[in-house]
DRENGU-684929 format. One record per residue (C-alpha): residue number from 0; residue in one letter; x, y, z. Coordinates in steps of 0.05 Angstrom, whole numbers, plus 5000, padded with zeros to 4 digits. Example, Ala and Ser with C-alpha at 12.3 -4.5 7.8 and 13.67 -1.06 7.14 Angstrom:
2
<pt 0; A; <5246; 4910; 5156>>
<pt 1; S; <5273; 4979; 5143>>
// end
This chain:
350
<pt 0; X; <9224; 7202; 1899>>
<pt 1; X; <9265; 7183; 1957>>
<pt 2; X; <9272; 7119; 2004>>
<pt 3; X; <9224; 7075; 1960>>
<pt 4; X; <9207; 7012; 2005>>
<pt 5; X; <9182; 6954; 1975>>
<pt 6; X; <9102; 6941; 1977>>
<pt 7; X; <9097; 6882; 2029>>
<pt 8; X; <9058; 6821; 2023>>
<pt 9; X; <8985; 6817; 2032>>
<pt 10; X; <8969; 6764; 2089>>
<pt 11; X; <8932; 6711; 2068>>
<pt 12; X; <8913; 6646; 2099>>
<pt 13; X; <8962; 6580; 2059>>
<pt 14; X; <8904; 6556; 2025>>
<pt 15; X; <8881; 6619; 1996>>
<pt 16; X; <8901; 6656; 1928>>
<pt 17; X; <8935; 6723; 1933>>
<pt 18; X; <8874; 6752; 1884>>
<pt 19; X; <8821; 6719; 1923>>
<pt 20; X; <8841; 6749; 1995>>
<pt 21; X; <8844; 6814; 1970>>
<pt 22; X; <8769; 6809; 1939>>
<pt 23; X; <8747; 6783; 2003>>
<pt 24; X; <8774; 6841; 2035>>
<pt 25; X; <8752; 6899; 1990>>
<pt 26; X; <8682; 6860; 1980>>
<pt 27; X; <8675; 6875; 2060>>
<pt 28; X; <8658; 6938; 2102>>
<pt 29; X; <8735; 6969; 2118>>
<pt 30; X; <8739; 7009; 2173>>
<pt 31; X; <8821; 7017; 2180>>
<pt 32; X; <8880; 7007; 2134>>
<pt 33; X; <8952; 6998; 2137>>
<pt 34; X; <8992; 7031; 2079>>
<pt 35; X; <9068; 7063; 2076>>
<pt 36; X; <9095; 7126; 2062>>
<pt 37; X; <9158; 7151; 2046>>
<pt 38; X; <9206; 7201; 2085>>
<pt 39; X; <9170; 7263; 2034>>
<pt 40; X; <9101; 7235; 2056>>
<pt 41; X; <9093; 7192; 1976>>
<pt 42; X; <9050; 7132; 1986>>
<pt 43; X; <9090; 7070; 1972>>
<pt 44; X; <9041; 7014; 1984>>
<pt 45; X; <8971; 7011; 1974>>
<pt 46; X; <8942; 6942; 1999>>
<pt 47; X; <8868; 6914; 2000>>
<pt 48; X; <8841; 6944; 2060>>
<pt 49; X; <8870; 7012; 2045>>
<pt 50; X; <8823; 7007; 1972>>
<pt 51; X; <8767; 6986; 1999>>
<pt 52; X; <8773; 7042; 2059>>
<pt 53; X; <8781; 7097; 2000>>
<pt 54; X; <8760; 7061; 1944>>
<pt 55; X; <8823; 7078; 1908>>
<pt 56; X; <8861; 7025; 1865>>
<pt 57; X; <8931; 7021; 1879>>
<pt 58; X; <8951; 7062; 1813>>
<pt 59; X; <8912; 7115; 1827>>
<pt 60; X; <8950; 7131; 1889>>
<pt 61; X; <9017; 7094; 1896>>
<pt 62; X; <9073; 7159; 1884>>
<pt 63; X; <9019; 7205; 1913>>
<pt 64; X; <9028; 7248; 1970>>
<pt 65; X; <8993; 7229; 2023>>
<pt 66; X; <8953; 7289; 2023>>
<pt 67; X; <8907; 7266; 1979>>
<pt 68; X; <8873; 7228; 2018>>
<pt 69; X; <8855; 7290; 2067>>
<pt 70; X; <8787; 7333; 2051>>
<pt 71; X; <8827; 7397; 2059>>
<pt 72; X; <8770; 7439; 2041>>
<pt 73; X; <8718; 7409; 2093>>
<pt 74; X; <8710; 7475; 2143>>
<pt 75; X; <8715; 7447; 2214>>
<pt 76; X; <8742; 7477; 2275>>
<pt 77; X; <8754; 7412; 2308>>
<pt 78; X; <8807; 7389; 2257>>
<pt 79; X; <8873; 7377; 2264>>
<pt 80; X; <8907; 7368; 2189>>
<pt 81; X; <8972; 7349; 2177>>
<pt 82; X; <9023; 7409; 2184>>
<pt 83; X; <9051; 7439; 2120>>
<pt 84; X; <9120; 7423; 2145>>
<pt 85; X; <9106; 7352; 2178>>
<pt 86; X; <9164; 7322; 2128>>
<pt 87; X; <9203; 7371; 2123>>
<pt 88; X; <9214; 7369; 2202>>
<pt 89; X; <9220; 7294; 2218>>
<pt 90; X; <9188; 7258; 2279>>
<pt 91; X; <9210; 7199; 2322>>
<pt 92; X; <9144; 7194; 2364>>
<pt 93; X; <9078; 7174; 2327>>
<pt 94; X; <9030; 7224; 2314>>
<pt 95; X; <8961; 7214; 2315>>
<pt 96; X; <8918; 7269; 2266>>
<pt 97; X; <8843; 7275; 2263>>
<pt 98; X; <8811; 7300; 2201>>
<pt 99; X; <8764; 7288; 2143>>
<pt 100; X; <8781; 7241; 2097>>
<pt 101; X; <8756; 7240; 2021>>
<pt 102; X; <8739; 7182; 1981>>
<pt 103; X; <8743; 7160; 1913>>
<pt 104; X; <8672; 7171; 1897>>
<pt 105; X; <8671; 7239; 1938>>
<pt 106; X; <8638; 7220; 1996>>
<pt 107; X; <8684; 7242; 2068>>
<pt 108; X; <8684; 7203; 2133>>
<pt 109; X; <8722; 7227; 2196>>
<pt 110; X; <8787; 7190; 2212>>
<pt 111; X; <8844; 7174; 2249>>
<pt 112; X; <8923; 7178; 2219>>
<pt 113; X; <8969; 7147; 2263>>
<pt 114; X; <9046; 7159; 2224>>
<pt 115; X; <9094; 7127; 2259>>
<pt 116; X; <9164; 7124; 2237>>
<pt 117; X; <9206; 7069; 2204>>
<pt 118; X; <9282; 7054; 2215>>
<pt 119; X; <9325; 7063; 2280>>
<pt 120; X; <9384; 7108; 2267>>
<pt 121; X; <9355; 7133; 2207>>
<pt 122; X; <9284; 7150; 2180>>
<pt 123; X; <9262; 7108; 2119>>
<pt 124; X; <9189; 7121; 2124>>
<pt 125; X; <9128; 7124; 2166>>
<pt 126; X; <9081; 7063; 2173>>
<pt 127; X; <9010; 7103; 2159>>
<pt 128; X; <8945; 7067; 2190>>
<pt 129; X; <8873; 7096; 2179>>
<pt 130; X; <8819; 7086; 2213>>
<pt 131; X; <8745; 7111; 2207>>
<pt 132; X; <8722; 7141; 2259>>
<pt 133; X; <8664; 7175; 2236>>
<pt 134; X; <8610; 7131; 2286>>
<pt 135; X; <8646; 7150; 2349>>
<pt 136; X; <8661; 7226; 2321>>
<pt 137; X; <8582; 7230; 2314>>
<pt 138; X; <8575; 7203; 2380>>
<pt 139; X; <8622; 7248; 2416>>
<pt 140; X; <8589; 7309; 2376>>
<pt 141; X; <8517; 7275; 2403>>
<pt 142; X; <8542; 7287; 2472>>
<pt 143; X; <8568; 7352; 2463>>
<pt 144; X; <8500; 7375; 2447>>
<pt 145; X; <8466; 7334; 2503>>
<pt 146; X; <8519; 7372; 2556>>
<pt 147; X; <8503; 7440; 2523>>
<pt 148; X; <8424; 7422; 2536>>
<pt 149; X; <8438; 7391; 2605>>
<pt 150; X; <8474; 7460; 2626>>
<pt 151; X; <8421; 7511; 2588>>
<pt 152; X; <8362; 7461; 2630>>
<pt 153; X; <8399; 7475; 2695>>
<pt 154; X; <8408; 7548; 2681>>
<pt 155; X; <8331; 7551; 2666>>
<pt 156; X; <8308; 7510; 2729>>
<pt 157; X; <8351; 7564; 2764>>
<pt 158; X; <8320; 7618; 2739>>
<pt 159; X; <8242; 7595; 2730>>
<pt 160; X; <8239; 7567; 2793>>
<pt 161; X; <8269; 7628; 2833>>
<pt 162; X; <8217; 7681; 2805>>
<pt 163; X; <8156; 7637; 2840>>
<pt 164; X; <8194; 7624; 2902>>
<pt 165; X; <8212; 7696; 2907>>
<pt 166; X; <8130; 7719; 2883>>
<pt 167; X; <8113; 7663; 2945>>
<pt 168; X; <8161; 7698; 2998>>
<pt 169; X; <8139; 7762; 2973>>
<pt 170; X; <8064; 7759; 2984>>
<pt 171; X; <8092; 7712; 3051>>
<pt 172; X; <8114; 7772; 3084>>
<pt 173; X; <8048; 7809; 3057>>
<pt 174; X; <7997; 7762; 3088>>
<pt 175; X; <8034; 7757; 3152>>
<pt 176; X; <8043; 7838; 3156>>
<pt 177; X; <7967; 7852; 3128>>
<pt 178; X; <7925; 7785; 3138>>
<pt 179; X; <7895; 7798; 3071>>
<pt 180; X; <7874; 7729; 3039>>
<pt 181; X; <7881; 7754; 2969>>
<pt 182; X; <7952; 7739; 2985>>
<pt 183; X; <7948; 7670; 2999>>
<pt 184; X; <7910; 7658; 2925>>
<pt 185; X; <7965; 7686; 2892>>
<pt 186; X; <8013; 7632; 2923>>
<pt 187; X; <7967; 7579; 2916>>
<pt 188; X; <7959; 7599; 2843>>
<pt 189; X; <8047; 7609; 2839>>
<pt 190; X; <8044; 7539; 2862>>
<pt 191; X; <8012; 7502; 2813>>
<pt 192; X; <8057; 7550; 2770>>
<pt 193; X; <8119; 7512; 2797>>
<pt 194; X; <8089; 7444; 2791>>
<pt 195; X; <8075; 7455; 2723>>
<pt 196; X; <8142; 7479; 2700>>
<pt 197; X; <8168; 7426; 2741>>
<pt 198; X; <8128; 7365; 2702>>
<pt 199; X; <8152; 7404; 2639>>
<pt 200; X; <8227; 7395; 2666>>
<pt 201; X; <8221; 7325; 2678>>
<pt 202; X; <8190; 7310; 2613>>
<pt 203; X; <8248; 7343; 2572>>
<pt 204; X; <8299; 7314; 2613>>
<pt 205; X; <8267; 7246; 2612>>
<pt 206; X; <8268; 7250; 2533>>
<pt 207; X; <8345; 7271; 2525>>
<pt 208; X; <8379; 7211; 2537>>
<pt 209; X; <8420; 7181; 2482>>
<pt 210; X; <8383; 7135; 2440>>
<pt 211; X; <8421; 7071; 2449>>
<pt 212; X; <8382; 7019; 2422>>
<pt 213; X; <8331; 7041; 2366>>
<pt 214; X; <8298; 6995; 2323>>
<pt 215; X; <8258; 7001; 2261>>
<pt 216; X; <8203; 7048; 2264>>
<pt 217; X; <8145; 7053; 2211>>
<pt 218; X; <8128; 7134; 2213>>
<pt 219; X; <8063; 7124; 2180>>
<pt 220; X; <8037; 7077; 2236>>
<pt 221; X; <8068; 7124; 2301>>
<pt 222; X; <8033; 7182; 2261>>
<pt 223; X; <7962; 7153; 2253>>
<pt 224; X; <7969; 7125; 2330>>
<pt 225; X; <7995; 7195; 2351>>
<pt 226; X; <7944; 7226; 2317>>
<pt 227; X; <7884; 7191; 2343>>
<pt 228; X; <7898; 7199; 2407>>
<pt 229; X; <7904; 7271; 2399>>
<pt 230; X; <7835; 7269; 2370>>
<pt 231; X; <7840; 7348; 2340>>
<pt 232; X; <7760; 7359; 2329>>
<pt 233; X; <7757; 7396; 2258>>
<pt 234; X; <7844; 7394; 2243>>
<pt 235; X; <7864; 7356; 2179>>
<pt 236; X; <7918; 7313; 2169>>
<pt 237; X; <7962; 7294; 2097>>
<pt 238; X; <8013; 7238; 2108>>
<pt 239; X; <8056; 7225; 2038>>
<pt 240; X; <8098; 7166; 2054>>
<pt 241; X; <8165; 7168; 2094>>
<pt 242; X; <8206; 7108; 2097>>
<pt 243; X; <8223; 7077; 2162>>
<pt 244; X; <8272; 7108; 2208>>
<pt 245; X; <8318; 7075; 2261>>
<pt 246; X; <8284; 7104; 2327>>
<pt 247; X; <8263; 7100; 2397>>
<pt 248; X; <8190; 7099; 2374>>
<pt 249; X; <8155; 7113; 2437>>
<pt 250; X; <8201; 7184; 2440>>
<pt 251; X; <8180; 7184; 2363>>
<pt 252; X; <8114; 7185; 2382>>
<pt 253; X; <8122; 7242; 2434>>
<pt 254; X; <8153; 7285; 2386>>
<pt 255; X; <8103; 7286; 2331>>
<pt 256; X; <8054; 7297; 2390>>
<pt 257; X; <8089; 7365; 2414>>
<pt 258; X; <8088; 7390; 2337>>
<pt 259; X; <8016; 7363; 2324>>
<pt 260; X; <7996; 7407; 2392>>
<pt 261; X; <8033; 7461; 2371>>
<pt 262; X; <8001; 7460; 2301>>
<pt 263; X; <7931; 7457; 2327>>
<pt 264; X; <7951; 7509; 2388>>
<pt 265; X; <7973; 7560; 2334>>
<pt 266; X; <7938; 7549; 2283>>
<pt 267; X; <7863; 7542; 2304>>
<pt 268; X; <7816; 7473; 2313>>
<pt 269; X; <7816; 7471; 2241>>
<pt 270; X; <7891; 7475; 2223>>
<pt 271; X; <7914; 7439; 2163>>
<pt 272; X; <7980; 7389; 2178>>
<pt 273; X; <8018; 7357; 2123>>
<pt 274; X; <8066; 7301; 2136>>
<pt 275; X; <8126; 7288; 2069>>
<pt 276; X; <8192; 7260; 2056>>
<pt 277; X; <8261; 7300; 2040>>
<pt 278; X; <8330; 7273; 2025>>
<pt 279; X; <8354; 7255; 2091>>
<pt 280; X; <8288; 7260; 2146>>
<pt 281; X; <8220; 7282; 2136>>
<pt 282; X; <8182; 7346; 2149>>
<pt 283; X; <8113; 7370; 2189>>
<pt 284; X; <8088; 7439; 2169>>
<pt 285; X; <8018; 7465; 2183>>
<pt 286; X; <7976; 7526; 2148>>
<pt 287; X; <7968; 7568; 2208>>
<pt 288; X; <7997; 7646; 2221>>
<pt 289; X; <8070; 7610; 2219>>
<pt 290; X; <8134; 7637; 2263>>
<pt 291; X; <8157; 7705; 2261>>
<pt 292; X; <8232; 7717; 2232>>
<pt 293; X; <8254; 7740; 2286>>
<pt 294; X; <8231; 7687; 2329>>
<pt 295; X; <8258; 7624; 2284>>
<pt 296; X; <8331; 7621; 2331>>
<pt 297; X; <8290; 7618; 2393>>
<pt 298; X; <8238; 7577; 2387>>
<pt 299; X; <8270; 7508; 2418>>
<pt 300; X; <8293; 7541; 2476>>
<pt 301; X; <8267; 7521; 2542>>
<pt 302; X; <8214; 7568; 2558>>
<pt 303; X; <8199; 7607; 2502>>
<pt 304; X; <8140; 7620; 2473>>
<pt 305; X; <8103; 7680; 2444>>
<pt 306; X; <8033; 7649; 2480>>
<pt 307; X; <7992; 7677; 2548>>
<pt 308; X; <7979; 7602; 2565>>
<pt 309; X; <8042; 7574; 2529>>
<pt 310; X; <8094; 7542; 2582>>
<pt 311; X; <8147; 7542; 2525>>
<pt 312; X; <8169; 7471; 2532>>
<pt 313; X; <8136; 7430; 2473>>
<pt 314; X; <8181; 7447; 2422>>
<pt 315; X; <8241; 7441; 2469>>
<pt 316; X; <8228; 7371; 2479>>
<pt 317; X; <8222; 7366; 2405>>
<pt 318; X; <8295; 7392; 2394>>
<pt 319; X; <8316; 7351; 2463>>
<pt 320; X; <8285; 7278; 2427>>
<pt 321; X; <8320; 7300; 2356>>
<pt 322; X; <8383; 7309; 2386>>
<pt 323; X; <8381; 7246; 2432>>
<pt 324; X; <8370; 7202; 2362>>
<pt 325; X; <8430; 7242; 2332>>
<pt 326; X; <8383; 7280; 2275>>
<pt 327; X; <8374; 7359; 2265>>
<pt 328; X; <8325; 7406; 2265>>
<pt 329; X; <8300; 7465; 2232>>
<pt 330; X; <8242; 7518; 2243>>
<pt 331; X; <8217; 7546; 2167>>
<pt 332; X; <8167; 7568; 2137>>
<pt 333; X; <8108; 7530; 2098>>
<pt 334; X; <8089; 7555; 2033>>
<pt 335; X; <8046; 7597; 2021>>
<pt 336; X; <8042; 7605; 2095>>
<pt 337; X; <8049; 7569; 2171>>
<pt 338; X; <8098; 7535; 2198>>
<pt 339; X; <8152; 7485; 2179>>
<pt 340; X; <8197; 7442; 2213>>
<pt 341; X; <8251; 7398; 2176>>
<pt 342; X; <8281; 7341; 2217>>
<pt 343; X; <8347; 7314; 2175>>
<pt 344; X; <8409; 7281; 2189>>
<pt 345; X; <8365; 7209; 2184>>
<pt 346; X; <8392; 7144; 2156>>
<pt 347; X; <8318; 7123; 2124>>
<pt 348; X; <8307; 7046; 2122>>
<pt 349; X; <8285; 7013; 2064>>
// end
């Protein structure tokens, strides 16, 4: 090793013991760290806040190439790692890298490396500072997905709304040319077509905003509300304990309404629903005829559906209030048969 600096001292305030600052650091949340490399990229000081980031005492890393701190084998096309030859090709601007970052324990969070060089004249090292980023990675990523929605709801108001205004102007030009009346039922029944589709519009887009201030939500008790004002004459319901969830609880509510209605749409007045836990969310799955393979990909888009009197936009506003609280969603099956849907992604409270 080359250009060893010296490890510089921790700050601490006059009255405070060297030992005791740095507890008081690591015993907090870090969300950034200062450290120092050398010219070949060798970690050369490893102080409180950079531990408690990574969770790595200083003699597990001081000597070690930088490198280790990266999750090189996390597969994401947004990444940016650090170039094999970054070293080998000095810098005198700072760079900035994105990229995954791996902890002691194993765990990765997305973060920022700013390297910026040491010395004037000469290079003697690069002052390294880390920075989680994860929370506003998650949030950009949110956003992404709300844009992709916003465009695919335009393209679908486009689209459904042109076919009745072009069935209208159509049987227009017939009335007017025959005076046959039949024609005129057909656009008052294209009508209410296009006020429908237009309620369903609005309610998806009023459910895709970003949830910016959720609070603690008890599943069990939006369930049994939900439920009970659905009143399904003959339908079961099982509920096995979820913990509480950080939500918007009234979009909560709306979403376990859609997949309740869709349940009981599919699978007859006397459909069986069942309400359970996993890992990271919780899942609803009925006993009803369940969801074709084929159909699995499609059936959160706005529009679809595989029913005469379906309007296809339950489930999309199902998908649209997941992804506006951050979560994921999944259509499965239920075993031995109907349909299952797996929301995860969830921080559970409790």
């Amino acid at each position: 090793m080359k250009d060893t600096l010296g490890s510089p001292a921790l700050p601490v305030a006059s009255d405070e013991p060297r030992d005791a600052a740095a507890r008081r650091v690591i015993d907090g949340v870090a969300t950034h760290a200062i450290f120092v490399l050398d010219t070949d990229g060798h970690i050369v000081t490893w102080p409180a806040p950079a531990e408690a980031l990574y969770g790595y005492d200083a003699a597990e890393v001081l000597d070690s190439h930088v490198r280790l701190l990266f999750a090189d084998d996390e597969d994401d096309a947004d990444t940016d790692s650090l170039p094999s030859d970054f070293f080998e090709e000095p810098t005198t601007d700072s760079v900035e890298i994105e990229h995954w970052h791996r902890q002691a324990d194993g765990s990765v969070f997305w973060g920022t490396l700013t390297l910026s060089p040491l010395g004037g004249d000469s290079l003697h090292g690069y002052a390294a500072v880390s920075q989680d980023t994860t929370t506003t990675k998650e949030y950009e990523r949110m956003l992404e997905r709300q844009n992709d929605r916003l465009k695919e709801f335009t393209d679908i108001l486009a689209h459904d709304l042109r076919n009745p205004l072009n069935v209208i102007d159509g049987h227009l030009t017939l009335y007017e040319d025959t005076g046959d009346e039949d024609h005129l039922e057909t656009i008052d029944e294209t009508t209410d077509r296009m006020a429908q589709l237009v309620d369903d519009l609005l309610r998806v887009a009023r459910q895709g905003d970003v949830v910016t201030d959720p609070e603690p939500t008890d599943i069990g008790a939006v369930i049994d509300t939900t439920w009970q004002r659905l009143a399904p004459t003959g339908a079961t319901l099982h509920y096995e304990t979820v913990r509480s969830v950080s939500s918007d609880p009234d979009r909560l509510s709306e979403l376990f309404e859609n997949l309740f209605s869709n349940a009981i749409h599919h699978g007859g007045a006397d459909v069986s629903v069942r309400v359970g836990p996993l890992d990271t969310g919780f899942y609803i799955e009925d006993d009803g005829p369940g969801i074709d393979d084929e159909h699995k990909p499609d059936v959160f888009d706005h529009g679809f559906t595989t029913s005469e009197s379906g309007h296809g936009y339950g489930l999309s506003v199902v998908r649209t209030i997941v992804n506006a609280h951050g979560w994921d969603i999944v259509a499965t099956d239920a075993h031995p048969h109907g349909a299952r849907f797996e929301i995860t992604g969830i921080e559970l409270l409790g």
